[in-house]
N, C-alpha and C positions, 0 to 999 in steps of 0.2 A: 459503641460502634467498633469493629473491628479493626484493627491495626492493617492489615492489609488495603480494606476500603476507603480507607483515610489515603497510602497511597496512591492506589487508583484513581482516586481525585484527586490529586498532584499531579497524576502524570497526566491526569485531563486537562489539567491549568495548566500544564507547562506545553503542550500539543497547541492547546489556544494561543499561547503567547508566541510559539513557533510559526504558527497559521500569520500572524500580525507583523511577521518580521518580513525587510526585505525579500525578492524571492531569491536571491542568487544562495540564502540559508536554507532553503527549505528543504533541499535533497541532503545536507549533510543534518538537516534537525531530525528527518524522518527516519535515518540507520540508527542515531540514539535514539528515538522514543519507543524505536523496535528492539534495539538489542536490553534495553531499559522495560519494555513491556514486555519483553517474555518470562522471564526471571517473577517477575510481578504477578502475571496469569498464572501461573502456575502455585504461584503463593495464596493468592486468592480462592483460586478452585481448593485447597488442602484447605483452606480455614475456613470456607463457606458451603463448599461443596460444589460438585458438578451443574447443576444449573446454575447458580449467579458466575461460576467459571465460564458459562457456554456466553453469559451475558457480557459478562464481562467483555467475550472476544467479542462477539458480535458489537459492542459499543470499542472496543479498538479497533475494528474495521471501521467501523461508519465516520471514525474521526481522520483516519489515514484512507479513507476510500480512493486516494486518487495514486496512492504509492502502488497497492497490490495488480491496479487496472493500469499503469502503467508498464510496470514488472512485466505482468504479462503479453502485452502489446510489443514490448522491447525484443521479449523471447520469440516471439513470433515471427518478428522481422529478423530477427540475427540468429537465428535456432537453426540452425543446420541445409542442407541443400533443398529438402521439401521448403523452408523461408525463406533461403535467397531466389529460389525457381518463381515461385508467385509473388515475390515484391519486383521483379524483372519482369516477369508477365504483367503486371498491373502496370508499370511505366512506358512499356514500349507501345510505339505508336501502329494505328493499326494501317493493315496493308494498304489501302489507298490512300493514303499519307492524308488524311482529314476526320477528326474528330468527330464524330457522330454525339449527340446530346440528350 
C-alpha cells in the first residue's frame, strides 16, 4: 500500500475522532484537517495519480461537507453590498406590517 494512502487514512481517523468531539472543537478541528489535507492531496495525487487524487478530494469533501457549505453560506451573507442588500431585504417586514404565510 502506498505511503501516502496509509495517510489519508489517518487523516480520515482523525476527522472521525474530531466529528466525536465536543462541538465548541469542531471549527478549530476542521482549519487543521484542511491545512493538514491539502499538503496530503496533493501528495497523493503525485503517488497515485490524478484519479484516486480526484477521489481522494471528492472523499475530503464528503467528510468536511458541512465546512465548505457553510464557508459559503457565510460569504454570502457578509460578501459585499449585493449580501448585506438581500440579507436586509429578507428581514424587513413587509408593508402592511403583517406577515403573510
Amino acid at each position: 500500500m502506498p505511503l501516502s494512502i496509509f495517510f489519508a487514512g489517518l487523516w480520515c481517523l482523525a476527522a472521525g475522532i474530531a466529528g466525536l468531539a465536543p462541538q465548541r472543537f469542531h471549527w478549530g478541528a476542521v482549519w487543521v484537517l484542511i491545512v493538514a489535507g491539502i499538503p496530503l492531496l496533493g501528495y497523493v495525487t503525485y503517488e497515485n495519480g490524478p484519479v484516486i487524487g480526484l477521489l481522494a478530494l471528492f472523499g475530503g469533501i464528503s467528510v468536511l461537507r458541512w465546512a465548505p457549505r457553510l464557508l459559503a453560506l457565510s460569504e454570502r451573507w457578509t460578501g459585499g453590498a449585493e449580501g448585506a442588500s438581500g440579507r436586509d431585504a429578507v428581514r424587513q417586514e413587509p408593508e402592511g406590517g403583517a406577515w403573510t404565510g
